[in-house]
C-alpha positions as CSV (number, residue, x, y, z in Angstrom):
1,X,0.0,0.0,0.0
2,X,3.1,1.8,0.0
3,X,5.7,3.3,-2.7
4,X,8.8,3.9,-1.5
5,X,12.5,4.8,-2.7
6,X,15.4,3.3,-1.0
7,X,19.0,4.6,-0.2
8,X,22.3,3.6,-1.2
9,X,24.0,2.5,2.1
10,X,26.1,6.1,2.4
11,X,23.0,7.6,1.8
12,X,21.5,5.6,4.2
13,X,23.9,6.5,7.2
14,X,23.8,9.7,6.5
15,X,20.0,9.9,7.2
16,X,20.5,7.8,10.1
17,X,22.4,9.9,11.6
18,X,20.5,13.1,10.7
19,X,17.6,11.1,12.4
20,X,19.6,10.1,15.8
21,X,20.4,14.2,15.8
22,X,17.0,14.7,15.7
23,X,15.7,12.5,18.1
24,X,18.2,13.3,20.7
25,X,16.7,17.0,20.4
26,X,13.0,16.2,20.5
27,X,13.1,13.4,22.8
28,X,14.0,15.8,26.2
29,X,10.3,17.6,24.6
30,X,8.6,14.8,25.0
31,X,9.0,13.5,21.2
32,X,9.6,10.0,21.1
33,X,10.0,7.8,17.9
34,X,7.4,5.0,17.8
35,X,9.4,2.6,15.4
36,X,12.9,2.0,14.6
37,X,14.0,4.7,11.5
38,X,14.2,3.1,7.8
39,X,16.0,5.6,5.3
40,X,13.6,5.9,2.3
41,X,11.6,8.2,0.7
42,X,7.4,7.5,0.6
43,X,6.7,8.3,-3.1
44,X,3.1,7.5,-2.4
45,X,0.2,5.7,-1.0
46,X,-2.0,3.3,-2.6
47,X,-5.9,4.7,-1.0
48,X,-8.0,2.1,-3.3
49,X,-7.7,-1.6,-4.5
50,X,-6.0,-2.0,-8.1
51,X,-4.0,-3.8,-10.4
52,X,-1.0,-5.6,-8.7
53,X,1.9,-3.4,-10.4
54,X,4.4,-5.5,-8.5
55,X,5.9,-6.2,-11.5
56,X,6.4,-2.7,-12.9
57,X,7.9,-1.6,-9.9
58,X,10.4,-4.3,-9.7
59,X,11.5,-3.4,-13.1
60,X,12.3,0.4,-12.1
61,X,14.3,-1.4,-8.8
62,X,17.8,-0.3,-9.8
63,X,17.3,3.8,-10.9
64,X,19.5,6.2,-9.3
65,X,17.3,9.4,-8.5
66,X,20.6,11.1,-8.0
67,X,21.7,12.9,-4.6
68,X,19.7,15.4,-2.9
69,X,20.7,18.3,-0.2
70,X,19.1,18.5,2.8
71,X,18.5,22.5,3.2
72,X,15.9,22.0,6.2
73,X,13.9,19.7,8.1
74,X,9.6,20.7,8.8
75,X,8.5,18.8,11.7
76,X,4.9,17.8,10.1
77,X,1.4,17.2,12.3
78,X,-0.3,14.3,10.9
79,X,-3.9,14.3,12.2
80,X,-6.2,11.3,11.2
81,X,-9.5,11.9,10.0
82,X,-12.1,10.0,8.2
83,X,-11.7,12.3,5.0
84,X,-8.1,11.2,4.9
85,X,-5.1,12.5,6.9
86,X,-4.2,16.4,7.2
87,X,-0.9,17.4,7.5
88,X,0.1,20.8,8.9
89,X,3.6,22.1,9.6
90,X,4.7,22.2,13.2
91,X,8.0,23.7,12.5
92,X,10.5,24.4,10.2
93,X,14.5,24.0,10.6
94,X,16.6,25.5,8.1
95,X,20.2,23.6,7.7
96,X,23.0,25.4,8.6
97,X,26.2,25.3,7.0
């Protein structure tokens, strides 16, 4: 029900460790992580039944989407409703460098 993009393993530390920084400033705010962290990227979510596209998927498993910079981190609100989730921004952290 998900779409998702996977890292390359550097990649992949490097987000990890973005997300330990993270944690370790919201936990003392009473922010704690309710699963372990996964580096990837949700592309999107499937809402309603379809066409298994397994297959089409599996074919695009190799692309390289490149290397983006992290400029800033939002710390998103996601509220569930029975219209469908609504997201607002909390906050936003602009990287420094």
């Amino acid at each position: 029900r998900v779409v998702w993009v996977g890292t390359d393993d550097n990649g992949g530390n490097m987000l990890i460790q973005l997300s330990e920084k993270v944690r370790k400033v919201l936990e003392p705010l009473g922010f704690f992580s309710d699963k372990p962290f996964k580096p990837h990227i949700t592309v999107f979510r499937i809402k309603k039944k379809m066409n298994d596209i397994t297959k089409e998927l599996e074919s695009q498993n190799m692309i390289d989407f490149g290397i983006q910079e992290v400029t800033g981190i939002k710390l998103k609100k996601s509220e569930l409703t029975s219209n469908g989730p609504i997201y607002s921004d909390l906050e936003e952290i602009k990287a420094v460098r």
